[in-house]
C-alpha positions, 0 to 999 in steps of 0.5 A: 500500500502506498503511504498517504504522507511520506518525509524522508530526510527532512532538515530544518535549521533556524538562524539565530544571531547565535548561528544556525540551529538544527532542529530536525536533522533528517527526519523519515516516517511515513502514515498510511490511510486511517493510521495514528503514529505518535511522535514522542521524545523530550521537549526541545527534541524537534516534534513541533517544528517537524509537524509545522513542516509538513503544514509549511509553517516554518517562518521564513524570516528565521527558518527553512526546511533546507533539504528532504522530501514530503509527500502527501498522495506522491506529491511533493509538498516542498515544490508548491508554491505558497497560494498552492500550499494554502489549498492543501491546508485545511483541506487535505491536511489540518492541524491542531495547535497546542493552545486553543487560547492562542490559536482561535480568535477571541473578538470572533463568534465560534461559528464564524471560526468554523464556517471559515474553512468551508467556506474557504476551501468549498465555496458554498453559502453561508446557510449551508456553511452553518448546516455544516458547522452545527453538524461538525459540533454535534460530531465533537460532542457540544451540546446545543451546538446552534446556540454554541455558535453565536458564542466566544472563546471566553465562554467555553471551558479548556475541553470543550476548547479543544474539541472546536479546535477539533472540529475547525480541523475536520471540518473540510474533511481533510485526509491527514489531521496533525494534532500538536499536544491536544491533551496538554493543560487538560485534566485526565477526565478531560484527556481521556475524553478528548482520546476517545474522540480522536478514536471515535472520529476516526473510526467514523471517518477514516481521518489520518491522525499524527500525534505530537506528544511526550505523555506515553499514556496518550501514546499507549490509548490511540496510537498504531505506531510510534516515531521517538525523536531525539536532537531532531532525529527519529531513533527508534520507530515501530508498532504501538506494541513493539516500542512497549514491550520490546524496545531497542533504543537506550533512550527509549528504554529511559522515556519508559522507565521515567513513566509512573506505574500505578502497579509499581512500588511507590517507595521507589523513585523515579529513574530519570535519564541523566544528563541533557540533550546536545546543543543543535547548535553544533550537534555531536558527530556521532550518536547524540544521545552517547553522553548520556548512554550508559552503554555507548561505545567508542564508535557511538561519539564518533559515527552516526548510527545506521539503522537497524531493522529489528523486524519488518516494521520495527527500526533502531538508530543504535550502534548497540543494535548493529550486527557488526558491534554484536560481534566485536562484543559478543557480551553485548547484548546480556550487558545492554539487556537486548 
């Protein structure tokens, strides 16, 4: 099956009067139709701005998507112009940002906000752009939704917020939605009912989800698949259960190890992955996760890892992993316990 949206080698830098920030430094995923992945990893590690590139977000006075490919239906995203790109918006992908407080206009009614897009993208009249829009709240789960849309931001509680983000974004049907921390600032009433409208909309749709995120909970509810990122780099990729269960990246191994159990021993603490990230302004030649790895090997500050295929859908960016290193060390495998 040919994927529905494709990046492979995506870089993007940002200029700075420190110099030059590279923050997603070859970046490769695909999405097939009616799939979730969830890219994961720490903040700074370069999720946002690898969402805001598939939507051609990145501002162009500081940044640029410097090389790589993105491919939504085979294609290419980067080769359009920007009156091109503000078709594709909204209407074959859209996007969820992180703050609905800043992302919808509070001096517009929500109903405006909504009827927009369709407008915009469909080209029909007002009353059939408000019969849609009354659908599409009733969809997300807002009562009363023909009153609802003569009201304001200020009017709504946080989740009911998220869930008109939710709906400006499906309202023109779109194949991909990329949802940038929807859960964030939410209660876990809140987020579980938000998860489960991601799932229901799905599942009534067929919508694309890419969720951008670093609570491995929301993870474990909605995802297919799962992208960990780090330094602006995908480290480990593979299937929800895969990553879970079996996984091959140390630093992978580290996010799941800081999570909280509810079945674990509370007398216990937390186990944090020490150290800090790399500085993106001059990343390490190697593995930038070698300084805090404590497994890494001489070549890991040295070379950059190849990939390696776990199976057919599992991928590792580790030199731990790599055939060649399991036979320099043949002990290495029970020390790093994969």
């Amino acid at each position: 099956m040919d994927p529905l949206l494709q990046l492979q080698n995506v870089h993007v830098t940002f200029q700075t009067t420190g110099g030059t920030v590279q923050a997603v430094r070859g970046v490769d995923f695909t999405l097939n139709k009616g799939e979730t992945l969830a890219i994961v990893g720490e903040s700074g590690c370069g999720k946002s701005v690898t969402a805001r590139s598939i939507m051609r977000l990145i501002p162009e006075h500081s940044g640029k998507i410097s090389q790589g490919s993105i491919k939504l239906e085979g294609k290419e995203l980067l080769n359009l112009t920007e009156k091109q790109m503000r078709e594709i918006r909204g209407s074959r992908i859209a996007m969820i940002f992180q703050d609905a407080m800043t992302a919808l206009n509070p001096t517009i009614s929500i109903g405006e906000q909504i009827k927009e897009g369709i407008i915009r993208h469909r080209k029909i009249s007002r009353s059939e752009a408000k019969k849609q829009a009354i659908e599409m709240l009733t969809l997300v789960g807002i009562s009363n939704p023909e009153r609802r849309l003569k009201q304001y931001l200020h009017e709504f509680s946080g989740g009911m917020r998220q869930r008109i983000m939710i709906a400006i974004a499906l309202v023109c049907q779109p194949s991909v939605i990329v949802a940038d921390e929807p859960t964030t600032a939410l209660d876990v009433t809140i987020q579980a009912q938000i998860i489960q409208l991601f799932k229901d909309i799905q599942w009534k749709t067929g919508v694309s989800i890419i969720i951008i995120t670093h609570d491995l909970g929301v993870v474990a509810k909605i995802a297919d698949k799962i992208a960990v990122m780090y330094a602006g780099k995908v480290v480990e990729s593979g299937p929800v259960r895969d990553i879970f269960y079996r996984p091959q990246h140390p630093y992978t191994k580290g996010l799941l190890a800081s999570m909280p159990r509810l079945d674990g021993d509370r007398s216990i603490p937390l186990t944090p992955i020490p150290g800090t990230p790399p500085d993106l302004f001059a990343p390490p030649a190697g593995c930038a996760f070698a300084a805090r790895c404590p497994y890494a090997l001489e070549v890991c500050r040295e070379h950059q890892p190849e990939e390696t295929v776990v199976d057919s859908q599992h991928i590792v960016a580790c030199w731990l992993q790599d055939p060649r290193a399991k036979q320099v060390y043949p002990d290495l495998a029970e020390a790093t316990g994969t």
